[in-house]
N, C-alpha and C positions, 0 to 999 in steps of 0.2 A: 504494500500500500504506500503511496506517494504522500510524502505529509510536508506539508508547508514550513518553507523557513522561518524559525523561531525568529523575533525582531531583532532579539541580543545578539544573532550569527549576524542580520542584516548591517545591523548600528558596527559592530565590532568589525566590519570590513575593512580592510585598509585596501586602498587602487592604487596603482600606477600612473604614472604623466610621467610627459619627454617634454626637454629643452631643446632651445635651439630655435629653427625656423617653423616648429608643431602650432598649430593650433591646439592650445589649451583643451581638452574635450571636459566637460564637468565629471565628476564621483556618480559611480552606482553602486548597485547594490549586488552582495556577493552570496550567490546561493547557498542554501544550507547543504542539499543532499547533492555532493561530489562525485562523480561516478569514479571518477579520473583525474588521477593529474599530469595525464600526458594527452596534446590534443589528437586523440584516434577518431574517433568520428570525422567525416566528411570525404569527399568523392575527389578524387582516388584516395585509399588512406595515404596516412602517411608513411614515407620510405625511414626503414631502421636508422639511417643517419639523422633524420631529422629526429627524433622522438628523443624528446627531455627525458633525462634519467631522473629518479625522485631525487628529492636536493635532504640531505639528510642535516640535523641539529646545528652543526656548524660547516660552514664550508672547508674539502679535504684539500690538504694541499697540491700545488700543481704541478707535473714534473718538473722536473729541473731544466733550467734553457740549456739548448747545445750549443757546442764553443763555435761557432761559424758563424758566417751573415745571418741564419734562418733567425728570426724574431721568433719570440715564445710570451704567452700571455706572463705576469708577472706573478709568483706564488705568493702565496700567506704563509709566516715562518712556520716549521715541519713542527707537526705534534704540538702547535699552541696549544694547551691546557688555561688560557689566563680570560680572562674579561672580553667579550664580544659586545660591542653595539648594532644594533639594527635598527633602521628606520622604518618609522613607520608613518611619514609624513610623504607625500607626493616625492619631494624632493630633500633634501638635506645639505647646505653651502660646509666647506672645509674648509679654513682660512687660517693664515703663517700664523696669526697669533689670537686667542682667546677674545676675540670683539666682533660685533661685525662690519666695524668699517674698515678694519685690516683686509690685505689683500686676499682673492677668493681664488684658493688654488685648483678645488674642483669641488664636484658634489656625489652623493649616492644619491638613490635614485630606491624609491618606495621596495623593502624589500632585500634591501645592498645591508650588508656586512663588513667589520670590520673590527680587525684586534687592538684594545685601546688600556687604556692606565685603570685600575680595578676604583681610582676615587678621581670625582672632575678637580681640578685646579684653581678653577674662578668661578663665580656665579653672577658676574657684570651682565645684565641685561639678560640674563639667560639663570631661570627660576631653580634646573633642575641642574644644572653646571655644564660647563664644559671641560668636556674630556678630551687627552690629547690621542690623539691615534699612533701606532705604534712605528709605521711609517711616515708621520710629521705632520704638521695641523691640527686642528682644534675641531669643534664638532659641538655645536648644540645640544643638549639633552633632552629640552623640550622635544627636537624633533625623532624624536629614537627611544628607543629603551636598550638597557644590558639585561633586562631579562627574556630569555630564549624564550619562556614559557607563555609568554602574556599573548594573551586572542589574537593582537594585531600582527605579533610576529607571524601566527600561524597560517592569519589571513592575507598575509601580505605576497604581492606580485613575484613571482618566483623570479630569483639572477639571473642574468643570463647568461645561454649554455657556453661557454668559450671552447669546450672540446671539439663544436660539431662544428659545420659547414656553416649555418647561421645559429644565430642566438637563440633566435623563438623558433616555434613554428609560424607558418605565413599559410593567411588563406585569400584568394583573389574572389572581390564578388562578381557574381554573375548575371546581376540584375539589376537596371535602375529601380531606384523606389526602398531598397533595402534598407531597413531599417534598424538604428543603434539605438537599445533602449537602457537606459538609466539602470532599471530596477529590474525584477524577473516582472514580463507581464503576465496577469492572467488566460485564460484563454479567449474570455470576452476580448479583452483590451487589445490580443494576439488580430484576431477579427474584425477589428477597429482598425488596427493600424496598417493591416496585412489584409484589404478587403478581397485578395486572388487564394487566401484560405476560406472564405466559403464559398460551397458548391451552389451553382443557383440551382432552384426550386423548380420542379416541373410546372406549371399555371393548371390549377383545377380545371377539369372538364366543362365544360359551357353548357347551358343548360337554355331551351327554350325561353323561360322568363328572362333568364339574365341575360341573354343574345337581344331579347326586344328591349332590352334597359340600355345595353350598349348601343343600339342603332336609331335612338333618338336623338337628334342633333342637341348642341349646346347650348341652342339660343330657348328651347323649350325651358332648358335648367332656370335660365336667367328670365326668362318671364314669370315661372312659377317663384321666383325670389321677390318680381318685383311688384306681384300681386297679392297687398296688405288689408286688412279689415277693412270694412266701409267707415264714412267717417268724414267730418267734415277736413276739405283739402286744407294745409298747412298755407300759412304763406311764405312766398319765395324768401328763401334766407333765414328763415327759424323753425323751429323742431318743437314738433309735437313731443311733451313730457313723455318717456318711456317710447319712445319710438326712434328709427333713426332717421336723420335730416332728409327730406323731400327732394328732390329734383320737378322740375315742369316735368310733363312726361313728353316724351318723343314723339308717342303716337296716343291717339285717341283707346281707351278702355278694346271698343270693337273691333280696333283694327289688331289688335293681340291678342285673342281669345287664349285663355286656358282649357286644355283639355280637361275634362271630366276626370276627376281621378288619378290624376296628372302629381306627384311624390311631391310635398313641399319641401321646399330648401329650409336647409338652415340659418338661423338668423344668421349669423357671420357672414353667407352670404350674398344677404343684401346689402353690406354695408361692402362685402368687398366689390357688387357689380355696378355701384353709385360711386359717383368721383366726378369734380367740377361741373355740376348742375347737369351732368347727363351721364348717359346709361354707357358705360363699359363690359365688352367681355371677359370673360373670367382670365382668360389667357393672358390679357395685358395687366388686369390686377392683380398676379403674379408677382411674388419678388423676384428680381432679376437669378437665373442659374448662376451659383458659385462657380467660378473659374477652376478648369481642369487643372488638376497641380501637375507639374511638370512630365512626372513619370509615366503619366498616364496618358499623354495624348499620343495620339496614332503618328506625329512626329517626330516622335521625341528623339530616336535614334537619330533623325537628318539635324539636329537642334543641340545637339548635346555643346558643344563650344558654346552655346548661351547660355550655359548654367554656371553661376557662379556660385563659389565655396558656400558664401552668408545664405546663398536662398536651399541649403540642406538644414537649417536650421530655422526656418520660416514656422513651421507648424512643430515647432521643438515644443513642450510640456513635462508634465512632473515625471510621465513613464517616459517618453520618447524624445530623443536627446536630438537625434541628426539622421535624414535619409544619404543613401549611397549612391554615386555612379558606377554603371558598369565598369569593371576593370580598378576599381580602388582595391586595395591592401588592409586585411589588418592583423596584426602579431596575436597567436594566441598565447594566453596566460593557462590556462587548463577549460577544460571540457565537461560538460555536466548534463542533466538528464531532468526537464522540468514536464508537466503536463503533456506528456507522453510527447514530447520532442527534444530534439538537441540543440544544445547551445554552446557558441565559445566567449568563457570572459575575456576579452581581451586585455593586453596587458595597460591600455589605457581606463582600465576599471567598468567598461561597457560592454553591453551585451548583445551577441549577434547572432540569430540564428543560423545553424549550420547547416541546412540545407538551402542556402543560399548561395553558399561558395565553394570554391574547390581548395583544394590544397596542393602549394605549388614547393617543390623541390627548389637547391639550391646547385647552379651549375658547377662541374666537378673540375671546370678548367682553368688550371693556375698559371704561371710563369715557371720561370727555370732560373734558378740558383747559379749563377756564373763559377766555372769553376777554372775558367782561364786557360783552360787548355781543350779538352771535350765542348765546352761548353763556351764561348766567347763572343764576341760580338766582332762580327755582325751577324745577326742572328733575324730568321726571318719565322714567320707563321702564314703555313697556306689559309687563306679565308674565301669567304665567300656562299652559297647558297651549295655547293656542290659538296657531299664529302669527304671526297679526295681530290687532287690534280697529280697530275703526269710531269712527267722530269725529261729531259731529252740529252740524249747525244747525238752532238753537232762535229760534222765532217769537215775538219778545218780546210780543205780545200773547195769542197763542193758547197760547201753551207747546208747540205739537207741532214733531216732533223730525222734521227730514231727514236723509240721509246725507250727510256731505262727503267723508270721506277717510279711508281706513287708513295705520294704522303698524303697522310691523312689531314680533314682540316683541322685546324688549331697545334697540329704539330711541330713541335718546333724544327727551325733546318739552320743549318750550322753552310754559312755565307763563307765563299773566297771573294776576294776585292774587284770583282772585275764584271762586264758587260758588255755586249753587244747587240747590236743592231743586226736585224734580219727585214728586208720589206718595210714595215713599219711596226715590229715588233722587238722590244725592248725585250733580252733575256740577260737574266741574271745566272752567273756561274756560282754553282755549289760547293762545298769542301769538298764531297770525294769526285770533281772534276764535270760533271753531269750541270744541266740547264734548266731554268725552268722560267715561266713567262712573269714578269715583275707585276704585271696586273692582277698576280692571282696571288701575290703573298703583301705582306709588309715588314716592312725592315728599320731594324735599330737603327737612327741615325740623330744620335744624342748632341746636341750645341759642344761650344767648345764648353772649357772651363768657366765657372762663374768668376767673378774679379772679387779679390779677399780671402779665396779661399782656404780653407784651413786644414793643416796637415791633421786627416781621419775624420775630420768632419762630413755628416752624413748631409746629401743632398739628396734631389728628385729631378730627372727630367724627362718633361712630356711631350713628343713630338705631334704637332695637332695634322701635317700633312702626312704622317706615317701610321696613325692612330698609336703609336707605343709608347711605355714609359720603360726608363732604365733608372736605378737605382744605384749613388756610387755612396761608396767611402772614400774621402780624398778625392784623386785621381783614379781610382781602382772600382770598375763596374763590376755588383755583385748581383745584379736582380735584374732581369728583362720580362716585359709580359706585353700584353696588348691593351691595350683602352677603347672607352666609347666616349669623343666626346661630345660638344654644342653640336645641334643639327646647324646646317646654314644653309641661308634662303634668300634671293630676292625680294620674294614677299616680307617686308620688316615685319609682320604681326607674326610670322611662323620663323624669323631671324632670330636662332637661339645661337651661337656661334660663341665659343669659350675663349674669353680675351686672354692674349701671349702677355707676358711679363714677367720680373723675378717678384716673388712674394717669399711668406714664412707661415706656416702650419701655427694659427691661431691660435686654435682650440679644437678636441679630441673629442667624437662621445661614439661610446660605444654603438648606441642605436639613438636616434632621434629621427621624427616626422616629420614628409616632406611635401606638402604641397601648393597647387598655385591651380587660378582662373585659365579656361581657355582663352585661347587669342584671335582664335578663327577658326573656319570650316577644315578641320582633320586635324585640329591642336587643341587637344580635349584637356577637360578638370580633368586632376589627377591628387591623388591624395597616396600614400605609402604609408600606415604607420612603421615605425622603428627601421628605419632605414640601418643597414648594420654598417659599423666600423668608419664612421663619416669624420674626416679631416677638414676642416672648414680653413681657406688661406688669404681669400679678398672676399671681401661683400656676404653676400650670400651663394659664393662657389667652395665648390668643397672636392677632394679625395673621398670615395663611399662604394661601398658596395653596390650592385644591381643584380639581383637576382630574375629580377621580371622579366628581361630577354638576357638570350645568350650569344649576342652579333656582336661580338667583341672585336676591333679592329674597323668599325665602321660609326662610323656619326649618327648618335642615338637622342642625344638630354637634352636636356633644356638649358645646358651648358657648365653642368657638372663634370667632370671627368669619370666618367663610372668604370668600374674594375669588377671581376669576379669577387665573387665573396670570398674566396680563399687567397687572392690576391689584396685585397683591401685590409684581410683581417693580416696579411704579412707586414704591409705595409705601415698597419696602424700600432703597431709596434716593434716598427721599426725606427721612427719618424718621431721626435717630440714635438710636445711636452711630454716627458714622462707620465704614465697611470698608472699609478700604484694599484694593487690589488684590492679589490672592493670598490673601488672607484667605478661611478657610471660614467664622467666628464675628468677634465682638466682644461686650464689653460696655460697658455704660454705667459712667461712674466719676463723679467731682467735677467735673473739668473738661467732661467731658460727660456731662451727666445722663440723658439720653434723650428725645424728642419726647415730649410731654403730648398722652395721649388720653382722652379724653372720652366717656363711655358711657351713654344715655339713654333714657328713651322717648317 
């Protein structure tokens, strides 16, 4: 038997929210009866990579990082037995020292952990003190507890996963009109808001009487309304007590006869078929039809570029927070089982139903670790819609071309320096001596050195006409992969084109939400919650993962540089500001200004 969440589970919820470029979404409510805390419901399930492992009492330490370029998430010291804090506030600031107008080094994030001193320090502007963390900065206690035990720990937005390919699980929806609700709805409310769950009703069978009720025209209705007791007539412009105001009449008594037996109206009415001293049809005393909301009209697909963010929030209320666009994102937090259907809380603290969406995997395709000898640059990746291309050997005297060997796309191919021209076809020569056509791969061709550069100091560079990024230490390239980056357009409304320059990795968060307005006909709203592993370096451009396509090496964003998930998450700890363990965010400060990257074509 299915029993309703007790209020104390509802009240004692603690939700999730992201920083960053997110829209804020508001707090709901956290079902009682949990099926799961991994999100398995939804079409297709989910693949064993993606599926959250339970997150047990405190967080286990992380392996150990390997001594070579590969970046490694940061651990929490082995076998801590001491003092844990956990927030339980949306977010929670870290800052160099015990106030909050000291500077704000990073935060956690609803949920986040972390090893800290077993008594706070100060209790300036902060009731419950602040404690120092074990790793450096200070930490509010209002917004957290050190005890494991308390509801909100239990209830709170689970870490995320840093073992897997992405953090969360991700589900894509499938429909406009989808709906985020606050609280668990009921099934009434479900009905309400969701009017494509009920099934329409057959229409009772017609029946002689009721077929000669239907085939009486309207104006019968409205004469029988506007045919009142005898009486002497009012005069124009005042009302008989207990009666409703008079009009002249249009026509003469005989010229409208009522039929004998003919159903009288109700009074309402006649007051609706009377309006400015003459007789009105029913149809025009009508309130005007409410306006079809967006989702619903038979346009909507050719229209969808005119939806803006705010108007998913037009008909928002105490149950129902936000509807969705087809093709929005959202991170689940765990999965549950209400009034005989599924739902994921998401890790924004809202509720969505799960057969609305599907669930989308994260792409398996990384970069390659320079090893300077096997492994070097110039290094290319076949791409494109095919998945493989053909490699040639070319007859240095005749020029004609044989087959030698395929590679697959996104493979990488280990370049010799060299090119020629055939007809008008550009080929590129390989290491082991074989050719293959330069329009079918892309190639590392990194700027020179930055000016200032610093012996081992870490950089980034992105070539915006090669789609690739190489990654050095010093002078010494240790990391090559592909990119997606700005689309570019003539049309300026669809001109998303990622501007060249040298910048420095601001600020770090592991996941944050990211969305914006269409601009025009095939540049649609879009919305991502928890974008994973996002390096933000000018404005609102950023280093981030992209899981939603996997055309890596071709011009995709909205002028973000997108990376594979497993190249973003390399990246995002490789590259400062440092993030300590537990940490959802950081920024860049004086003492650590952030990796220099470098954007070109």
């Amino acid at each position: 038997m299915l029993r309703r969440p007790s209020l104390f589970l509802v009240a004692c919820a603690a939700l999730g929210a992201t920083l960053g470029c997110d829209r804020q979404a508001p707090p709901g409510a956290q079902p009682a009866r949990v099926t799961s805390v991994s999100a398995q419901p939804g079409k297709p399930e989910l693949p064993p990579e993606l599926t959250p492992q339970a997150s047990a009492s405190a967080p286990a330490p992380a392996p150990a990082p390997t001594p070579t370029a590969v970046s490694e998430p940061p651990a929490f010291p082995p076998d801590y037995q001491g003092t844990w804090f956990a927030t339980t506030s949306l977010s929670a600031g870290v800052y160099a020292e015990p106030r909050f107008e000291a500077t704000k080094l990073g935060y956690l994030r609803n949920g986040g952990r972390v090893p800290v001193e077993s008594e706070p320090v100060s209790k300036k502007n902060c009731t419950r003190g602040w404690y120092k963390l074990l790793s450096g900065g200070y930490i509010c206690g209002n917004l957290g507890t050190t005890n494991m035990n308390h509801p909100e720990v239990k209830f709170a937005t689970k870490p995320p996963n840093l073992e897997e390919v992405l953090p969360y699980a991700y589900a894509r929806n499938s429909k406009n009109g989808t709906p985020l609700y606050r609280s668990v709805p009921s099934r009434e409310q479900m009905e309400r808001y969701e009017p494509y769950l009920v099934k329409p009703k057959d229409p009772p069978p017609a029946t002689s009487a009721s077929a000669s009720k239907a085939s009486k025209p309207a104006s019968d209705a409205v004469s029988a309304a506007s045919k009142v007791a005898p009486g002497p007539a009012p005069t124009p412009g005042t009302a008989t007590p207990g009666t409703a105001p008079a009009a002249a009449p249009a026509t003469t008594p005989a010229a409208s006869p009522v039929a004998a037996g003919a159903d009288a109206a109700p009074a309402a009415a006649v007051g609706a078929a009377i309006a400015d001293g003459g007789l009105i049809t029913p149809a025009a005393a009508q309130d005007p039809a409410p306006e079809t909301p967006w989702w619903q009209r038979e346009d909507a697909k050719e229209r969808l570029h005119e939806v803006k963010l705010e108007q998913l929030e037009q008909d928002s209320d105490d149950v129902l927070a936000k509807r969705m666009v087809t093709g929005f994102y959202v991170a689940v937090d765990r999965t549950f089982s209400w009034s005989g259907r599924s739902f994921y809380k998401t890790t924004k603290g809202l509720l969505a139903p799960s057969d609305r969406f599907w669930q989308t995997a994260g792409p398996k395709f990384k970069g390659v670790v320079l090893d300077g000898t096997e492994l070097k640059l110039p290094l290319a990746w076949a791409v494109g819609g095919r998945k493989s291309v053909g490699t040639y050997n070319i007859d240095p005297a005749t020029k004609k071309l044989s087959n030698a060997k395929t590679y697959a796309r996104f493979e990488p191919i280990a370049l010799a320096d060299e090119t020629q021209e055939i007809g008008k076809t550009t080929y590129q020569k390989l290491a082991d001596g074989s050719w293959i056509k330069q329009s079918q791969v892309r190639i590392t061709r990194p700027s020179a050195l930055p000016e200032g550069l610093q012996p081992g100091e870490r950089w980034i560079d992105v070539n915006l006409k090669t789609q690739t990024l190489v990654a050095f230490i010093g002078d010494k390239p240790v990391f090559a992969t592909l990119v997606s980056t700005g689309r570019e357009s003539k049309d300026k409304e669809k001109d998303h084109r990622t501007p060249p320059g040298e910048f420095r990795i601001r600020e770090k968060h592991i996941t944050t939400t990211m969305d914006g307005d269409g601009t025009a006909a095939g540049d649609l709203p879009y919305s991502i919650e928890d974008v994973p592993y996002v390096m933000y370096y000018h404005r609102s451009y950023a280093l981030h993962g992209a899981f939603w396509h996997s055309n890596y090496g071709m011009q995709m964003s909205h002028g973000c540089v997108n990376l594979s998930p497993l190249d973003a998450k390399f990246l995002f700890y490789f590259v400062t500001p440092v993030i300590p363990a537990g940490f959802h965010g950081s920024w860049s400060n004086e003492q650590d200004p952030g990796t220099r990257i470098v954007i070109h074509e």
